[in-house]
C-alpha positions in Angstrom: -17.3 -4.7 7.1 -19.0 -6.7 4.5 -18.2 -10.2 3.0 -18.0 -8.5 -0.3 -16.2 -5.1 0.6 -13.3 -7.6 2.1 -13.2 -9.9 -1.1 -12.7 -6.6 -3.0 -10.0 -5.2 -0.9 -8.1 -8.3 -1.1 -8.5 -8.3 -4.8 -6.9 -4.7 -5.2 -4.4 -5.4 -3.0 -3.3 -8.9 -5.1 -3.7 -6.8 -8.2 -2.0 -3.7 -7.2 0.9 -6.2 -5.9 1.0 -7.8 -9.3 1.2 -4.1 -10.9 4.1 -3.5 -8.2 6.0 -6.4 -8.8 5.5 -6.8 -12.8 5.4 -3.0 -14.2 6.4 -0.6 -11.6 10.3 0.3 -11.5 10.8 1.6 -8.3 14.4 3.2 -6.8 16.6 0.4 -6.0 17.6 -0.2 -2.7 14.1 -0.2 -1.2 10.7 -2.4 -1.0 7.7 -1.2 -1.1 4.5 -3.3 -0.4 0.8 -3.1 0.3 0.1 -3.6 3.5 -4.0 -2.9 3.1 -6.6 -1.7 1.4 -9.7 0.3 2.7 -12.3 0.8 0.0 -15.2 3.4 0.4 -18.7 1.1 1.0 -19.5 2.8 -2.8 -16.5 1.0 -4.3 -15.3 4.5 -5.9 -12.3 5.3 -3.7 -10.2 3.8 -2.0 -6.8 3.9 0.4 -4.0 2.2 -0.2 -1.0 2.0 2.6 2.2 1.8 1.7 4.8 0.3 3.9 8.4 0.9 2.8 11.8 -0.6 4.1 14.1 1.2 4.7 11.9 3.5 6.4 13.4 6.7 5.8 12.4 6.5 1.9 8.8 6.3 2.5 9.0 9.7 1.2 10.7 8.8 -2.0 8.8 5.7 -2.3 5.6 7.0 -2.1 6.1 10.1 -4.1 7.4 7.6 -7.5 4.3 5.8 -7.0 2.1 8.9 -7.2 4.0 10.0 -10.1 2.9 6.5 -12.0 -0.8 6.8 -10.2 -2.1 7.3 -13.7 -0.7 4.3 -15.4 -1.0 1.9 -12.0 -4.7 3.0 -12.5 -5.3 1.5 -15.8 -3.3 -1.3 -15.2 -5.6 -2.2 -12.1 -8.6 -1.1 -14.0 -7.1 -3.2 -16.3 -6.6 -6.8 -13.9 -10.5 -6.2 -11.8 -13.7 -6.5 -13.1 -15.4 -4.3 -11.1 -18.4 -1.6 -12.3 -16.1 1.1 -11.3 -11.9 0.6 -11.1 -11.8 2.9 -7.3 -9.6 5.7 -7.1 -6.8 4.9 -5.3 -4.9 7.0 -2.8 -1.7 6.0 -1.5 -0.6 6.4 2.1 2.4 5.6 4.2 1.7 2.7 6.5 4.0 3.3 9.4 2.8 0.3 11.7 6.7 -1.5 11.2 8.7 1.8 12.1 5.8 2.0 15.3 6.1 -1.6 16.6 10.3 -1.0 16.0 10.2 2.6 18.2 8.1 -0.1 20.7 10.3 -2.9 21.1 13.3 -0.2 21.4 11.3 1.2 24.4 10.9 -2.1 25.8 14.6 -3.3 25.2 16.0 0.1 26.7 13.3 -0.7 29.7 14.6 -4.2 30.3 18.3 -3.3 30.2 18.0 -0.5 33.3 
């Protein structure tokens, strides 16, 4: 992955984290937060994972963010300067509820 492409994905993810943070009223009881970006070589799309405590409202989470996909959109397109704002699509990251199920194995392992 190039030098640029990396700059660029750290940029939407800071911007989209400001947008989070500053303008986005999400259900209480829950965090939501970035946990990367992967943007298309063509800087016209790009994928956005989610990762969501507690776990079991990934669903809810993620489905109040599309909702607002429109005005998160202009409100990045609004923060970058890029020729084209990518389309974003969000996705549930699941790495923390993985590595949990993990160390549970391992724990239940070690206590036999």
């Amino acid at each position: 992955m190039s030098d640029r492409l990396l700059q660029v994905n750290s940029l939407i993810a800071q911007s989209l984290g400001e947008i989070f943070n500053e303008s986005l009223e999400l259900p209480t009881n829950l965090l939501a937060t970035i946990s990367r970006v992967e943007t298309s070589a063509d800087l016209k799309t790009a994928n956005v994972y989610i990762s969501v405590l507690p776990f079991a409202m990934t669903t809810e989470a993620l489905s109040h963010i599309i909702r607002q996909r429109k005005f998160i959109q202009r409100e990045l397109g609004r923060k970058i300067k890029l020729k084209f704002t990518p389309v974003i699509t969000y996705k549930p990251d699941d790495t923390e509820e993985r590595v949990s199920h993990i160390n549970r194995i391992i724990d239940e392992a070690n206590a036999s």
